[in-house]
N, C-alpha and C positions, 0 to 999 in steps of 0.2 A: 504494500500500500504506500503510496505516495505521502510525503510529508503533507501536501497542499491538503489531501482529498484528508487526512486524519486529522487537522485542522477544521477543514468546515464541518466537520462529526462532533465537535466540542461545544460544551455550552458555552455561551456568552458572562462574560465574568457577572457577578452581581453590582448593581447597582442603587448601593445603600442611598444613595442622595435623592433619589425620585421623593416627588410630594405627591402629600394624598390629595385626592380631588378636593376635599373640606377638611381641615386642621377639626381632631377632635380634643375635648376636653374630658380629661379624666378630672373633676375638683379636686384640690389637697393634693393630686399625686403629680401631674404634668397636663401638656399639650402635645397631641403627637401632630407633629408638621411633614414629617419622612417616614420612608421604609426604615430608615436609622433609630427613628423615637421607637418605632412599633418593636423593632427588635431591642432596640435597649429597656423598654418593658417587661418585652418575654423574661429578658435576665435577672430582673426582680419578681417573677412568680415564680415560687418555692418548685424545687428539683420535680417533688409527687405531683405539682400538681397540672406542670408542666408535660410528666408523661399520660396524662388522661388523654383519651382518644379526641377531646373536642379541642383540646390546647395544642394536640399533635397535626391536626388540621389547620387551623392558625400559623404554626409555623412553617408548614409545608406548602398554603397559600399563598405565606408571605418570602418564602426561599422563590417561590415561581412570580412573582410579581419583579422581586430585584432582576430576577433575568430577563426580564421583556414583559411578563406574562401582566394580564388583566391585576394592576391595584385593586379596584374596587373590589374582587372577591376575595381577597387579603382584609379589605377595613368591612367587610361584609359579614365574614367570619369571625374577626375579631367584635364588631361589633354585638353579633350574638351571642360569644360566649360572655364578653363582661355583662350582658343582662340577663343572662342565665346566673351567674354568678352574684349577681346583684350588686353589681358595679355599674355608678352612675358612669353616663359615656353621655357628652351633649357636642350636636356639631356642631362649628363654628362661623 
């Protein structure tokens, strides 16, 4: 296999600086403005609860969004689970 053609086979790096379509507001914890807040979040919810099936969607939405993929089902996802969770989320 050619270097060129194992090249266009790769993913496109991520790209943490993308903004959300609307800056959301966590009250008392942040503003998320980027794919960067959204995952500097993740890193403050606890390891357990991080591996729960709805938080492993969340981050798998938002690893696909850094590489090109559709935002909005990234802050869509996230969206629903902080109001599952009972975390206020207001958009901006």
């Amino acid at each position: 296999m050619a270097p060129a053609s194992r090249k266009s086979r790769s993913k496109p790096r991520p790209d943490w600086s993308r903004k959300l379509p609307r800056p959301l507001k966590i009250p008392s914890v942040m503003t998320l403005h980027t794919l960067a807040d959204v995952r500097a979040l993740l890193g403050h919810v606890p390891a357990e609860r991080r591996r729960v099936d709805t938080w492993r969607h969340v981050a798998k939405c938002l690893n696909e969004a850094a590489r090109g993929g559709g935002i909005e089902d990234a802050v869509i996802a996230l969206r629903l689970v902080l109001m599952l969770e009972n975390v206020p989320c207001v958009p901006q």
